[in-house]
N, C-alpha and C positions, 0 to 999 in steps of 0.2 A: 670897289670898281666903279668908276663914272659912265656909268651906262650908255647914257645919249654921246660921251663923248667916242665910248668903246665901238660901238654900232656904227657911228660914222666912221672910223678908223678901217674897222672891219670892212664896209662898204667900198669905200676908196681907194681901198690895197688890192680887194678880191674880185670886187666888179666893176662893169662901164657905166652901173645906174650913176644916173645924174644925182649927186648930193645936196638937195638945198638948200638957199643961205636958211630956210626953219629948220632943218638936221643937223647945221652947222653948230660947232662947239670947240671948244682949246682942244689941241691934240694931246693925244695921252705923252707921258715923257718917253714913252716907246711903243711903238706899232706893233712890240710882239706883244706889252700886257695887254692888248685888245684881242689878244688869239681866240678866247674863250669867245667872244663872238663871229667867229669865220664860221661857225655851224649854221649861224642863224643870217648871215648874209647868204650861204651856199641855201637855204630853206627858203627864203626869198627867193631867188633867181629859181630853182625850181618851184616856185608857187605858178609865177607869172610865165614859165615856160608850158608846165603841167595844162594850164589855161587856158592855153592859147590853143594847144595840143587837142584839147578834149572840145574844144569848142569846133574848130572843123571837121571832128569827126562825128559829132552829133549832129553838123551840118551835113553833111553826108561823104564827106572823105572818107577810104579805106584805113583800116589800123595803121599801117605800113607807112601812110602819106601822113596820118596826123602823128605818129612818133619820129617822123625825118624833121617835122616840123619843132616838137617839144627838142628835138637834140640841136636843131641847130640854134634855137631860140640862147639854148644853154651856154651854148659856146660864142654865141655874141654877147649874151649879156655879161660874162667873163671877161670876154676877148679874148678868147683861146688861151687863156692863162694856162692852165694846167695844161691842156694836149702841148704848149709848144715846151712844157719843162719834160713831158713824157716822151716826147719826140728829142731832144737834144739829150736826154740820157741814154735811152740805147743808141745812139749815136758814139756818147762818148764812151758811153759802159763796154761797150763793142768793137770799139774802132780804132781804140788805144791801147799802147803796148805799157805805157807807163804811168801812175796816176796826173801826172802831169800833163802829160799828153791829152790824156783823156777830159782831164778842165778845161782844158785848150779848146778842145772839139768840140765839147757843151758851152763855150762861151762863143761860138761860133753862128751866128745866124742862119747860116744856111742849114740847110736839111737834106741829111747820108739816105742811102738805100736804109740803115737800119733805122733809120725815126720814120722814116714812111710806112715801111712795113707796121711797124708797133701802132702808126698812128691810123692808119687802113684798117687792121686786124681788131683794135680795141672800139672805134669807134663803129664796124658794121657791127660787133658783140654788145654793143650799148645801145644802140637803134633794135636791133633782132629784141634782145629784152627788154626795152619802151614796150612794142608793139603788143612784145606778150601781156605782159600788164594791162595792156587795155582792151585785148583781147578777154582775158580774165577780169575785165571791169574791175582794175585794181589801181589807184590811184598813189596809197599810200608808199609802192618798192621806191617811184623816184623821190618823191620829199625823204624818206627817210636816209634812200641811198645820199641823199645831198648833204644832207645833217651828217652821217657817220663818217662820211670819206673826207670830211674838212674837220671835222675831230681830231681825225686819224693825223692829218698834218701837224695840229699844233703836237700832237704827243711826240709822233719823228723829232720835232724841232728841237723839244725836249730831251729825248732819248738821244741821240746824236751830236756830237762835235762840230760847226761848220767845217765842213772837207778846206775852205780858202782861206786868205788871211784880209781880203777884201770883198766887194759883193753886196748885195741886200740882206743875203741871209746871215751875211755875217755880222752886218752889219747892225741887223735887227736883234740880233744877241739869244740867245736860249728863255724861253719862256717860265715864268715862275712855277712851280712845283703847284701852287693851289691854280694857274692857268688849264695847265696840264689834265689835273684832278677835275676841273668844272668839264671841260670836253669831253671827257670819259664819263660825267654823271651826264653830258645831253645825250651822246650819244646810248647811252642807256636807256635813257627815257624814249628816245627816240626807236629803238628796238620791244621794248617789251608788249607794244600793243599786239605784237606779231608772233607773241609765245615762243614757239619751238624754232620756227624758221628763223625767229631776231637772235638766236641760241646760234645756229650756225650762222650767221651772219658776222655776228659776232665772230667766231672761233677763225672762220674764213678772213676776217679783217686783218684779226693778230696773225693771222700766216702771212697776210699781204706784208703787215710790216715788220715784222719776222725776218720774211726772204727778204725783201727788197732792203732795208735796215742794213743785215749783213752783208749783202751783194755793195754794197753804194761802202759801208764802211773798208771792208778789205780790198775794191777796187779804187776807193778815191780820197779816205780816210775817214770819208764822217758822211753828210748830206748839204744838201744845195737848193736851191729854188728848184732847180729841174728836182731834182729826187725826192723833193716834197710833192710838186706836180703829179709826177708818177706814179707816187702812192696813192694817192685823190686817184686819180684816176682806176687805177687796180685797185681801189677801195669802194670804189661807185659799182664798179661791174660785178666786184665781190657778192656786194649788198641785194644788186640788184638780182644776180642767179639765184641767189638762196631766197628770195624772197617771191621769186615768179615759179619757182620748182611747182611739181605734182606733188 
């Protein structure tokens, strides 16, 4: 695997950091052998979020003000990547009578009552659990939550058919079995400092992509960018409960 070139790939696809021409390198011959690194771009963007985060509140910001700040930090340095594939799935997952339909809906830019709702509901559930975390002086639920939930995407990619016959996702093609295998050992690495709670973490994620997996396969045939999103997303909040618990 060409690391510095996978990294950059990773970085470019997942987030809005600036690449520079010294991270600059050939691109891989596909944007999905570089999946094994979307853990460690998602690990990055929470470093510099987490930071920013903790830094106003030892300045004397409330919990509440410095985790509205680490979630929004998250979602620009993204670009709302994942909330807008989260939001255009229950839309179409929801909205449509027929799986075509509901591609239709999800390629659609605007945004139904149901991606608002999903996108209101998940994102005060992700702030509420920042807070808690730094309430409990715990730093490690977001980096890890950031690591497991983009994991969790390349394995979807994997495990899944593209639902289209055009697309990015489709176009990015299914990720190699040893891609797959690497995201499942970060994500491991990345749970075990946390013993029991990375145990349900853990169990909690494979339910995320479990349900969500089956739901997206018998509603739309397989998975998409949005239903990758989605799972990140339900994978982040996952991580993050079991790891803020009493």
């Amino acid at each position: 695997m060409p690391l510095r070139s996978d990294v950059t790939s990773a970085l470019m696809l997942m987030t809005r950091l600036p690449v520079t021409t010294a991270l600059r390198a050939p691109p891989t011959p596909r944007a999905v052998d570089a999946a094994w690194a979307w853990p460690l771009a998602g690990l990055l963007v929470a470093m510099i979020a987490v930071g920013a985060g903790w830094g106003v509140w030892f300045l004397g910001a409330t919990p509440a003000v410095a985790a509205a700040l680490t979630l929004t930090l998250q979602i620009v340095l993204t670009g709302a990547l994942h909330e807008d594939g989260l939001a255009d799935m229950a839309d179409g997952i929801w909205g449509g009578s027929t799986p075509e339909r509901r591609l239709e809906i999800m390629r659609d830019s605007r945004i139904g009552t149901y991606g608002m709702v999903a996108l209101v509901l998940t994102l005060t559930i992700r702030w509420s659990l920042i807070a808690t975390a730094m309430v409990q002086m715990q730093v490690l639920p977001v980096l890890i939550a950031a690591v497991v939930s983009r994991a969790s995407m390349a394995v979807a990619m994997r495990w899944l058919p593209p639902a289209r016959t055009d697309g990015l996702s489709h176009g990015m093609g299914r990720p190699p079995a040893i891609v797959a295998q690497v995201c499942l050992g970060l994500a491991v690495l990345a749970l075990i400092p946390v013993e029991g709670h990375g145990l349900v973490a853990g169990l909690l994620v494979l339910g995320v992509l479990a349900g969500i997996g089956t739901l997206a396969r018998s509603r739309i045939g397989g998975q998409t960018g949005d239903v990758l999103g989605a799972i990140q997303q339900l994978s982040e909040i996952a991580v993050l409960a079991a790891l803020t618990s009493v």
